[in-house]
C-alpha positions as CSV (number, residue, x, y, z in Angstrom):
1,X,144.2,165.7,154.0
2,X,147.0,162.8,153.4
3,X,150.6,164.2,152.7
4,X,152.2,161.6,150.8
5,X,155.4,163.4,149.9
6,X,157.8,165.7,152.5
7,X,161.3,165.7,153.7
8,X,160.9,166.6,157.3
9,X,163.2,164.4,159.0
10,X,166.3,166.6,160.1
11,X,169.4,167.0,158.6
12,X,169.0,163.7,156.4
13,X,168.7,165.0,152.9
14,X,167.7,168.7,151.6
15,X,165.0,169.2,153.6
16,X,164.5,170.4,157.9
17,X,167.8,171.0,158.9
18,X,167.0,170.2,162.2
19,X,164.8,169.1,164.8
20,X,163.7,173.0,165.4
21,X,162.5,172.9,161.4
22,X,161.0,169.7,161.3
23,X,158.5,170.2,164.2
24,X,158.0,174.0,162.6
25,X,156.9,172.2,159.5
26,X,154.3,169.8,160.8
27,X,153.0,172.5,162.9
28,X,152.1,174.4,159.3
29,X,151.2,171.0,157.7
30,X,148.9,170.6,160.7
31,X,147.2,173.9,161.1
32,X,146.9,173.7,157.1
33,X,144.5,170.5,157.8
34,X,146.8,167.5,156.9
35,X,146.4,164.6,159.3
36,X,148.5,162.2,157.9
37,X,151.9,162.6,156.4
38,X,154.7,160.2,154.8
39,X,157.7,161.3,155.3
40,X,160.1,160.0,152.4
41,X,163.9,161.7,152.5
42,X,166.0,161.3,149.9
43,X,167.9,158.1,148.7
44,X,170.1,159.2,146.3
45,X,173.4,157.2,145.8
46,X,176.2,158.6,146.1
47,X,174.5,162.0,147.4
48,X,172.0,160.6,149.7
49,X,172.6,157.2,150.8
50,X,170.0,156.6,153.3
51,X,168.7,153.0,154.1
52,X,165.2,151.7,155.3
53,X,166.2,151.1,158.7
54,X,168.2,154.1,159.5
55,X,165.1,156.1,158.1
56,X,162.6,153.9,160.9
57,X,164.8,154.6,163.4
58,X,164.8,158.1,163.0
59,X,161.2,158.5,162.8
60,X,161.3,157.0,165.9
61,X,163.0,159.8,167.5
62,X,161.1,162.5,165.7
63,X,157.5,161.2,167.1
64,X,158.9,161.5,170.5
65,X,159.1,165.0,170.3
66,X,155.7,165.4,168.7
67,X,153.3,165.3,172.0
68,X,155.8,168.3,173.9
69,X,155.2,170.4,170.5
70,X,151.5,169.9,170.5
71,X,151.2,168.3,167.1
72,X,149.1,165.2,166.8
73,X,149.8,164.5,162.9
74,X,150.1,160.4,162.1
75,X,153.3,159.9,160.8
76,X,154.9,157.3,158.5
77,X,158.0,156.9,156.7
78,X,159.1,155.6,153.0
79,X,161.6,157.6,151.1
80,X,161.6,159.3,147.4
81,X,164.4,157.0,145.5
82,X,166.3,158.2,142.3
83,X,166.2,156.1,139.3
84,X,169.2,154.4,139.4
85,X,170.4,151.0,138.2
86,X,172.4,150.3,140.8
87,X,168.9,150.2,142.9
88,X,168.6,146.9,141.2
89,X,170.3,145.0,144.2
90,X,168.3,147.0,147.0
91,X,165.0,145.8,145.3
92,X,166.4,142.5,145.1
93,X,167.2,142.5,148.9
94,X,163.9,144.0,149.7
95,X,166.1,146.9,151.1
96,X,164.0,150.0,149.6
97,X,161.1,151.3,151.7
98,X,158.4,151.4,149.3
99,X,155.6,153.8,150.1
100,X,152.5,152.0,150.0
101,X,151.2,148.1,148.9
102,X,148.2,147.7,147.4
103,X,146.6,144.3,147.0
104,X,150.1,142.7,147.7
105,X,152.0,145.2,144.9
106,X,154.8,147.4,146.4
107,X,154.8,151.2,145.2
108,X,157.9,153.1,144.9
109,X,157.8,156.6,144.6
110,X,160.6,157.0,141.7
111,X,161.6,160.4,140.9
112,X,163.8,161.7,138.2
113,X,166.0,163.7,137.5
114,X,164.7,167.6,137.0
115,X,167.1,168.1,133.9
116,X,165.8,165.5,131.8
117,X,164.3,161.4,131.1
118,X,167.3,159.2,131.4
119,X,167.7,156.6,129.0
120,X,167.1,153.2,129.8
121,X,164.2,154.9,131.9
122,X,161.8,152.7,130.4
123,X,163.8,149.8,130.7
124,X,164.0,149.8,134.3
125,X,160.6,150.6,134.6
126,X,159.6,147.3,133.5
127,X,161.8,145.6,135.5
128,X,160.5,146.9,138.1
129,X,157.1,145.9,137.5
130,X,158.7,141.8,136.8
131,X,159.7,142.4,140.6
132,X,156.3,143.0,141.6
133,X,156.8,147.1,141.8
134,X,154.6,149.4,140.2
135,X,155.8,153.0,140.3
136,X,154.6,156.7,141.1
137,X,156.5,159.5,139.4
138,X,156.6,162.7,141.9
139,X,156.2,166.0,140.7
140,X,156.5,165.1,136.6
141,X,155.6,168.5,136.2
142,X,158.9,170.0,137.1
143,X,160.9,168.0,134.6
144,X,162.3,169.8,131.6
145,X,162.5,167.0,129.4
146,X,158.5,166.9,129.9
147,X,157.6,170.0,129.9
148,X,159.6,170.1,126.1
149,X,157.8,167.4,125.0
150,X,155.0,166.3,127.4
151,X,154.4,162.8,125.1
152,X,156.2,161.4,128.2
153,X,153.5,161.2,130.2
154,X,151.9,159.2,127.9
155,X,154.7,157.0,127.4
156,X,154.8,157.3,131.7
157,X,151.0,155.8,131.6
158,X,151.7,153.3,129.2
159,X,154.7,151.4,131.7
160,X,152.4,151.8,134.4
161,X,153.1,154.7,136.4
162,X,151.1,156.6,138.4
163,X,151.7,160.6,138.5
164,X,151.8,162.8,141.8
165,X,151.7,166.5,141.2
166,X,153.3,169.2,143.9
167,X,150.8,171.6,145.6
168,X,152.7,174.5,144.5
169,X,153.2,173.7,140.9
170,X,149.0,174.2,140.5
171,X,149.7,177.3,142.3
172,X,152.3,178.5,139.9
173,X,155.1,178.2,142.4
174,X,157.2,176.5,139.8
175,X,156.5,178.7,136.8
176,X,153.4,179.0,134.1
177,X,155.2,175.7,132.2
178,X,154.8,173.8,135.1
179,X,151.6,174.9,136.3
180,X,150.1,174.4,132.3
181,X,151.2,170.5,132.5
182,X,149.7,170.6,135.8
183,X,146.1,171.5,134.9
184,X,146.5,169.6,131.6
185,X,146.9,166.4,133.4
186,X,144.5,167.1,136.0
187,X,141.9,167.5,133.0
188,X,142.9,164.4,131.4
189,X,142.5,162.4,135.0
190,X,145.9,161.7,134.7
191,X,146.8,162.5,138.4
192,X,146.6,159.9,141.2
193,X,147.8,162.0,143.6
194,X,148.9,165.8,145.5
195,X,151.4,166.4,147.5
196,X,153.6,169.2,149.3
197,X,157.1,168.1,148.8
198,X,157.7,170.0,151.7
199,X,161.6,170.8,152.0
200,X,161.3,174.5,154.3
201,X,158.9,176.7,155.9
202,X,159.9,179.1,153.4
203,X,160.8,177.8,150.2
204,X,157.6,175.0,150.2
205,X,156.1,174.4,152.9
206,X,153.5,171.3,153.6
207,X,150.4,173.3,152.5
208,X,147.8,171.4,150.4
209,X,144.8,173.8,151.4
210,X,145.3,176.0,148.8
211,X,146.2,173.9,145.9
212,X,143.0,171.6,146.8
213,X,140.7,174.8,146.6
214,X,142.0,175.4,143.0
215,X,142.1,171.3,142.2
216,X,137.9,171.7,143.5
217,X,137.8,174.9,141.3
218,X,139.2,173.1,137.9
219,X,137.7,169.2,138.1
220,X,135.5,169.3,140.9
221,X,135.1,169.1,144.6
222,X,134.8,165.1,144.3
223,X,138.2,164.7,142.5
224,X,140.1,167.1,144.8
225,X,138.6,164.7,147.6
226,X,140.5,161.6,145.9
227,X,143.1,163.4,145.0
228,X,144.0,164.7,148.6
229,X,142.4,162.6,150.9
230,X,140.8,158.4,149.5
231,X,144.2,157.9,146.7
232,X,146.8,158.7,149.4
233,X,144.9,157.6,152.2
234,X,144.6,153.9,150.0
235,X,148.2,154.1,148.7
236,X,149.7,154.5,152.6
237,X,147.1,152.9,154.6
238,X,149.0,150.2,154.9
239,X,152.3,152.5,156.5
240,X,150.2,153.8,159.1
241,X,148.8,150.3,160.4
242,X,152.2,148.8,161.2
């Protein structure tokens, strides 16, 4: 299975603390059957203001400690970005690390806020898409607005956006709401992607395993294998041969 969605580097955002945590958690993402994981940390301005080269760099460190730990995981790093419009001069720079490019269109994983849809979100959605960006919302599930009125998703599909669920909203780790608009979409083939969002060892760990058994159970062995393993690996493929 292909993580697409963690924050394991340490003590860069509100995920692994540390080095200790971060090699605990890909020791449980690899045991759980994930080969492949994208890292993407936080960049949140003016709460998490991490840049495309600092986040390199520190991958670099992490995957020398990865052979003395005995894990064997491919690693790659992008970063989950808050809409923001002051992002609009990063994207010009080419200063964002996107998470994937398909047939020479970038993907940004773009999340929103949990509380609600900003306005202007459409807006800057299209923009985005002028600049050759083409956007995948992570874990729409979890966000209030949508879950009080899930026509966003629709309105989501129509910009162009692409939808990655969390593992452990289909399990019901985020509440029956969450888990509802979870299978609903899943129905509806309205999911590209699944994904841990794997902060702690504890509070959600990198486990896909499970969630794919009940993905297999609800839409069929064949989507959980897209879902999991051909979307993500087709999305990143392109991280992992640099």
């Amino acid at each position: 299975m292909i993580d697409i969605h963690s924050h394991i580097l340490p003590g860069i955002d509100d995920g692994a603390k540390d080095l200790t945590e971060s090699l605990a958690l890909l020791k449980l993402a690899q045991s759980d059957g994930i080969t492949h994981m994208v890292i993407t940390p936080h960049i949140h301005i003016g709460r998490f203001n991490n840049s495309a080269l600092q986040l390199s760099n520190d991958l670099v460190v992490l995957k020398t400690h990865l052979k003395d730990a005995g894990i064997f995981i491919k690693l790659a790093v992008a970063a989950e970005v808050r809409l923001d419009i002051e992002l609009m001069p990063l994207v010009m720079a080419n200063k964002l690390p996107f998470i994937g490019k398909i047939n020479d269109i970038n993907y940004l994983l773009l999340e929103l806020p949990h509380s609600h849809i900003p306005s202007g979100y459409d807006k800057f959605i299209n923009w985005l898409a002028k600049q050759n960006v083409k956007v995948i919302i992570p874990h729409p599930e979890r966000n209030r607005d949508i879950q009080a009125n899930p026509f966003y998703i629709e309105h989501l599909k129509q910009l162009g956006c692409e939808f990655q669920l969390t593992a452990s909203s289909i399990e019901g780790g985020w509440g029956d709401k969450a888990k509802q608009i979870s299978e609903n979409m899943l129905k509806a083939d309205l999911v590209r992607y699944v994904a841990s969002d794997a902060h702690s060892v504890k509070r959600r760990p990198p486990i896909l395993s499970k969630a794919k058994h009940l993905v297999a159970n609800l839409v069929g062995e064949n989507k959980a294998q897209q879902l999991f393993v051909t979307n993500p690996w087709h999305l990143t493929e392109s991280l992992f041969c640099e």
